[in-house]
C-alpha positions in Angstrom: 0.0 0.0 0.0 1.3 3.4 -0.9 2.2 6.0 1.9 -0.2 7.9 1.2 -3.1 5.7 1.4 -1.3 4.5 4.6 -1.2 8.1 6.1 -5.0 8.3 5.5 -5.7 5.1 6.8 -3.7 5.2 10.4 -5.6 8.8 10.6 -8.8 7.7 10.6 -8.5 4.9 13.0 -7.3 7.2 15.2 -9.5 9.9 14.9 -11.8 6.9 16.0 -10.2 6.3 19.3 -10.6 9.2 20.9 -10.9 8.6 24.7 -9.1 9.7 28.2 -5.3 10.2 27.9 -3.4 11.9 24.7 -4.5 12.4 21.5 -2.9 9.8 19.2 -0.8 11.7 16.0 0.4 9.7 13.4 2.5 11.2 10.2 4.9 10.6 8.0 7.8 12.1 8.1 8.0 15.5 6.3 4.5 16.4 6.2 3.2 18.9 8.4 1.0 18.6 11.3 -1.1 21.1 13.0 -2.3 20.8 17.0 -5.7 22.4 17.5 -6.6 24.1 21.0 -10.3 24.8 19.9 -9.9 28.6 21.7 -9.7 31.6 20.4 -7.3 33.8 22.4 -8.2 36.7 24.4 -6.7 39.0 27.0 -8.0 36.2 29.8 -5.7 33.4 28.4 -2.4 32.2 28.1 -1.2 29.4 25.8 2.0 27.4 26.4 3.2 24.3 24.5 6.0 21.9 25.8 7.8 18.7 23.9 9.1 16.6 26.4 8.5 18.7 29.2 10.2 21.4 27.6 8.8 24.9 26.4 8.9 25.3 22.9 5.7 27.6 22.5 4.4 30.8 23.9 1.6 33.5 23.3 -0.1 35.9 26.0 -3.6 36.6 25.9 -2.6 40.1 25.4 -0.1 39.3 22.4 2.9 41.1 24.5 4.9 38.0 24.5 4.9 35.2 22.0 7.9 32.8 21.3 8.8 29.6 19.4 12.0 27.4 19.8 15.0 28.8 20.2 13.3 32.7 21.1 11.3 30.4 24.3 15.0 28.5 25.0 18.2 30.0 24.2 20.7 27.9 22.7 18.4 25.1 21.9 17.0 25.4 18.0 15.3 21.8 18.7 13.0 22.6 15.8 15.1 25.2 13.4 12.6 27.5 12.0 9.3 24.6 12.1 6.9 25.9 14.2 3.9 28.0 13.4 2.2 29.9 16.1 -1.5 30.6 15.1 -2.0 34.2 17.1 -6.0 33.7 16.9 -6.3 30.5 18.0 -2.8 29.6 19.3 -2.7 26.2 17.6 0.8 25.0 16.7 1.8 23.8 13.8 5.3 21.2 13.1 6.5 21.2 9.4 9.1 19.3 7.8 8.3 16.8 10.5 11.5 14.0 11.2 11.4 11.3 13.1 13.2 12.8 15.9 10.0 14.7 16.5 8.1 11.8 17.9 7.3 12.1 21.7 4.8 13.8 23.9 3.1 17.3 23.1 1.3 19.6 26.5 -1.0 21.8 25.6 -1.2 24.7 28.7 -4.6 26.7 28.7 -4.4 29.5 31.5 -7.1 31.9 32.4 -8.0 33.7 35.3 -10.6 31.2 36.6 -9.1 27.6 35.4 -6.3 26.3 33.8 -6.5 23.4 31.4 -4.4 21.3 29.5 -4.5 18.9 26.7 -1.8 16.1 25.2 -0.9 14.9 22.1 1.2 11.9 21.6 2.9 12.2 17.9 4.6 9.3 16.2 6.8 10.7 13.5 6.9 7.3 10.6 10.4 7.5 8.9 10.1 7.2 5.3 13.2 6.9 3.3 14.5 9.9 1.0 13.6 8.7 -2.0 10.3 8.0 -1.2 10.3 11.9 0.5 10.5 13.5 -2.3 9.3 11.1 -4.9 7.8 12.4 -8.1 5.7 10.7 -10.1 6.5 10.8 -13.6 3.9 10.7 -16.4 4.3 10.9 -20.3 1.4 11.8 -22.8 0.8 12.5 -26.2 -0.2 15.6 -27.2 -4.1 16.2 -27.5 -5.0 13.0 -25.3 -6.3 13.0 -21.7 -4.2 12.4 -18.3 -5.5 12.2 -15.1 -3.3 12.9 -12.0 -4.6 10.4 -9.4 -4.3 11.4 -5.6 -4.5 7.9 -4.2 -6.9 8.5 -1.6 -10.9 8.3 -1.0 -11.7 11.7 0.5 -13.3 12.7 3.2 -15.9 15.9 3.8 -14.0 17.7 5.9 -10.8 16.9 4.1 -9.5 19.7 1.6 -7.7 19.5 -1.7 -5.2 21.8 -3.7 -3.9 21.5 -7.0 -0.9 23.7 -8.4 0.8 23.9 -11.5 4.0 25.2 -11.3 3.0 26.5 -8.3 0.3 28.8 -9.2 -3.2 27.1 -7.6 -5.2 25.8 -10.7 -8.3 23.9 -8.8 -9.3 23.2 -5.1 -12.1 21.5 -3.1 -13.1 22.7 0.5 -16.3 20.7 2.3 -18.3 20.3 -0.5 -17.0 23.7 -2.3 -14.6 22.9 -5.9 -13.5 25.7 -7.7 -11.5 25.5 -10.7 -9.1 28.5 -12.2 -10.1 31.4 -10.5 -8.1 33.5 -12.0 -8.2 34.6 -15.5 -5.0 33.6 -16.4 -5.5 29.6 -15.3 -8.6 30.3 -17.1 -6.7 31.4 -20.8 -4.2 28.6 -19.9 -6.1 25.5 -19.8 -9.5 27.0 -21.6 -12.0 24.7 -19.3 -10.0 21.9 -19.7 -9.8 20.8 -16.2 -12.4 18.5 -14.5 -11.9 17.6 -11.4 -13.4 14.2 -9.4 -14.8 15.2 -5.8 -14.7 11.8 -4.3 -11.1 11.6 -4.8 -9.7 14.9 -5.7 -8.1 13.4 -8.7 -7.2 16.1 -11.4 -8.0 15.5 -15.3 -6.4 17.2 -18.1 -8.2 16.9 -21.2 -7.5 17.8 -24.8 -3.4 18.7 -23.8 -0.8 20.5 -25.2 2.9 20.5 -25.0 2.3 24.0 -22.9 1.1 21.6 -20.5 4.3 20.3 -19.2 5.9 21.1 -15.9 5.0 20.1 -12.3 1.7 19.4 -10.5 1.0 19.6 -7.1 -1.6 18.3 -4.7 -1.7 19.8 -1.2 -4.1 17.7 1.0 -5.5 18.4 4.0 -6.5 16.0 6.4 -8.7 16.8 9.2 -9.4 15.4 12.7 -11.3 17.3 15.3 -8.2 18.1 17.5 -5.2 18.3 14.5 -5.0 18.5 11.1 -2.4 16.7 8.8 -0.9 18.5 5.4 0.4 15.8 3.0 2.0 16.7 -0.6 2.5 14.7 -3.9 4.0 15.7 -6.9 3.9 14.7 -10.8 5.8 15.6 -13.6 3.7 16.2 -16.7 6.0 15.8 -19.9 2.9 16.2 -23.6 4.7 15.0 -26.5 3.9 16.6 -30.1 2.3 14.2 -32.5 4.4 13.0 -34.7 4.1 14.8 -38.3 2.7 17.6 -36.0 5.7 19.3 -35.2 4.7 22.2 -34.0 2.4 23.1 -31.2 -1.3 24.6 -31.7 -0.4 28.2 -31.3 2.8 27.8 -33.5 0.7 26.7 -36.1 -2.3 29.7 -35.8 1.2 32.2 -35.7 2.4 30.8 -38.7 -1.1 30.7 -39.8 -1.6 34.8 -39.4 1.9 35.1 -40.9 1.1 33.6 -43.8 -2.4 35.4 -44.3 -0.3 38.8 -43.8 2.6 37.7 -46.7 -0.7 36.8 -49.1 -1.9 39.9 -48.3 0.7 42.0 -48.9 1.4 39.6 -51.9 -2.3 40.6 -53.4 -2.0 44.4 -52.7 1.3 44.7 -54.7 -0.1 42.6 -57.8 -3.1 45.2 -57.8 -0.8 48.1 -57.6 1.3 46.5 -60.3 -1.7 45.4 -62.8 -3.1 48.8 -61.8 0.5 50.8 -62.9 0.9 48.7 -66.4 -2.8 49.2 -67.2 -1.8 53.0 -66.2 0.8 53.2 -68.5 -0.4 51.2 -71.6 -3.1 54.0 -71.5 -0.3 56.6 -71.9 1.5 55.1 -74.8 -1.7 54.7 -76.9 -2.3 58.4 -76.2 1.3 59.0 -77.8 0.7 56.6 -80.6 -2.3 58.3 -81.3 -0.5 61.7 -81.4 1.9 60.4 -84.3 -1.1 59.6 -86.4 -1.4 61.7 -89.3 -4.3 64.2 -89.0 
């Protein structure tokens, strides 16, 4: 079974199995995973996190301190730059995750009244490399289909986002889809996109060679206490028909070129029939003039 589907899969036997004691996190390493605390802050609360018993997260109810890593422990740059403080809410967020970020998570609510607390054990799954930062590789001929598959049933409250060379080209949220909202993904692929919303997967129909280059799909996938942000990548490589040549719009330029040359082709032979017809005029008036009277 692919790591992906694997990812999904330990996800939502856990988010089954919620009970008393911590919150069971399971990822593979080097997606990202974000730790809900289902507040949002105000001046009454203060939100610390710890790894290990050690304080890696900060933020004041009144913002006037907030701290990650190394700014809440001098010296100790355990996470290098990884962690996301949400200032609304004051979730915490790991990316890049390795395996050495397995271990126990406290979650520290304090207000003025009670304090609460929440824990989250994550288990970090090492994948190799390779398999990291694997791209798939797909090869097409120019004007057929290709779909990019993401490998995964989704869920309702899961979320999807698809990128093509990193500009976003098509998403689903809940049961929203929207597909180029711009007007430049629009002009690009020309309602050529369709997208599946029981499994995200991405279909290119009718393709070019302008169609080559990298794909992205962002997922999302939600629990009700943390959220899991998984990537895969495919690189799209159209080839031209053979006999073809040259791409659609190569062929409408030299098209257009080709109407100008005939153009400019027609209006000199007009201006040329039109200057002999001209000029044989003007030497039967001379011949005329010779004639005897």
């Amino acid at each position: 079974m692919k790591l992906f589907n694997v990812l999904l899969v330990v996800l939502v036997v856990l988010d089954g199995a919620s009970g008393v004691g911590p919150d069971e996190v399971s990822v593979m390493e080097g997606d990202s995973v974000n730790l809900h605390t289902g507040v949002q802050t105000n001046q009454q609360e203060d939100i610390k996190w710890y790894f290990n018993s050690v304080r890696i997260a900060q933020i004041s109810g009144d913002f006037s301190f907030i701290c990650t890593d190394v700014q809440c422990n001098k010296g100790t740059e355990r996470f290098r730059d990884r962690l996301k403080l949400d200032h609304q809410t004051g979730s915490l967020t790991i990316t890049h995750t390795t395996t050495e970020d397995s271990g126990l998570y406290k979650l520290k609510i304090l207000r003025s009244s009670s304090d609460s607390e929440k824990i989250f054990n994550i288990t970090v799954i090492g994948v190799s490399a390779a398999e990291r930062d694997e791209v798939k590789r797909k090869s097409v001929m120019e004007g057929e289909s290709d779909t990019l598959d993401s490998g995964v049933m989704k869920n309702t409250t899961d979320s999807m986002a698809w990128y093509f060379n990193d500009v976003l080209i098509a998403e689903i949220t809940g049961d929203q889809s929207q597909i180029c909202a711009d007007d430049q993904c629009k002009e690009r692929f020309r309602d050529r996109l369709k997208l599946d919303h029981q499994t995200g997967a991405l279909t290119i129909t009718h393709t070019t060679t302008e169609d080559s280059g990298e794909y992205k799909l962002q997922m999302i996938i939600n629990s009700n206490s943390f959220s899991i942000t998984t990537v895969k990548r495919f690189s799209v490589s159209v080839t031209a028909v053979p006999g073809s040549g040259l791409s659609a719009r190569a062929v409408a330029g030299i098209v257009v070129v080709v109407l100008l040359v005939f153009a400019a082709g027609a209006a000199a032979g007009i201006y040329y029939h039109r200057h002999r017809s001209h000029a044989a005029v003007s030497q039967n008036d001379v011949d005329l003039g010779k004639l005897p009277s």
